[in-house]
N, C-alpha and C positions, 0 to 999 in steps of 0.2 A: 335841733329843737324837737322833730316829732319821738326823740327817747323821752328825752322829759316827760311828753307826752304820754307817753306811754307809760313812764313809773307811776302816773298818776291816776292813770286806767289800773293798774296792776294792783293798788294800795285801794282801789275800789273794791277791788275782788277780794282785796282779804280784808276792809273793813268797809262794809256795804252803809255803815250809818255816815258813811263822808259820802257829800255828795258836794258836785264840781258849782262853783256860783255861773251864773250869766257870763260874767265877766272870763274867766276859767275856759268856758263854751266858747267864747268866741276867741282870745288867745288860741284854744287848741284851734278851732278850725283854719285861723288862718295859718298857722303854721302848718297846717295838714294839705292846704291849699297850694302854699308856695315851698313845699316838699315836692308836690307833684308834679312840680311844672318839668316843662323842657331841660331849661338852660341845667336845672340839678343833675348831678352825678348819679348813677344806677342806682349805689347802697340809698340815697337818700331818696330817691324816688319810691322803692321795694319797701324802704319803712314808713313812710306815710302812707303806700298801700295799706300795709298791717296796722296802723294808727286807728288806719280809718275804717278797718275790720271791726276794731277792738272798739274803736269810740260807739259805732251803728249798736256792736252787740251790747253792752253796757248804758245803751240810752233807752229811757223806760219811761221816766216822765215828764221829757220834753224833748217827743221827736222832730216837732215845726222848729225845732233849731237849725236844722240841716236847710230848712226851705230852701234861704237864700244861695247856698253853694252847692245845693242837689244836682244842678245841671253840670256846672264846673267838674265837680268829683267823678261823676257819671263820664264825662267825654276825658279827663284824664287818665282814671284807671284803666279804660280800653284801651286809649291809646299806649299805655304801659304794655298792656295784653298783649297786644300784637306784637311787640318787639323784644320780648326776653325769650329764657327757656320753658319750658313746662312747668317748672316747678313753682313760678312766677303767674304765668297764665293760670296754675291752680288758685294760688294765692290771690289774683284779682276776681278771679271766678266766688271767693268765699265774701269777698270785700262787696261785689256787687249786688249777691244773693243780699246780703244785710242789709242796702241800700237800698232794696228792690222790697225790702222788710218796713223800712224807715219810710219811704217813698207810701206805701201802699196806707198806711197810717197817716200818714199828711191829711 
């Protein structure tokens, strides 16, 4: 689910006049949610990291979306952190800055 996601963030960057509904918002974050968890395998863990990269940097006029699962995402992606290689803990380090972007904006 979080590729989907992701082609949809991608088709924002090359056409900036779509923009995702409420309903769009909250699909993706749950899917970004239950990407992150435990029970999921690495790769799908590592791409709702990047999901949720790409969703923080592409949200511009409606950051109090995040409100409700800012603390969830926050305490998964660390926990990701601590347990890959470097190139993953870079990857949650960029995921977090964005959220620490999104956050500060609340």
């Amino acid at each position: 689910m979080p590729s989907v996601c992701r082609r949809w963030l991608i088709r924002l960057r090359i056409h900036p006049h779509l923009a995702l509904t409420n309903t769009l918002h909250c699909r993706f974050l749950e899917a970004t949610v239950a990407g992150l968890a435990d029970a999921q395998p690495a790769c799908v863990r590592i791409s709702a990291v990047r999901a949720t990269f790409h969703f923080c940097e592409g949200l511009t006029k409606t950051p109090d979306a995040l409100t409700p699962v800012l603390p969830i995402l926050f305490e998964r992606v660390m926990s990701i952190a601590q347990g890959y290689s470097s190139e993953v803990l870079a990857l949650c380090l960029d995921a977090i800055e964005e959220l620490l972007k999104v956050s500060v904006t609340i």
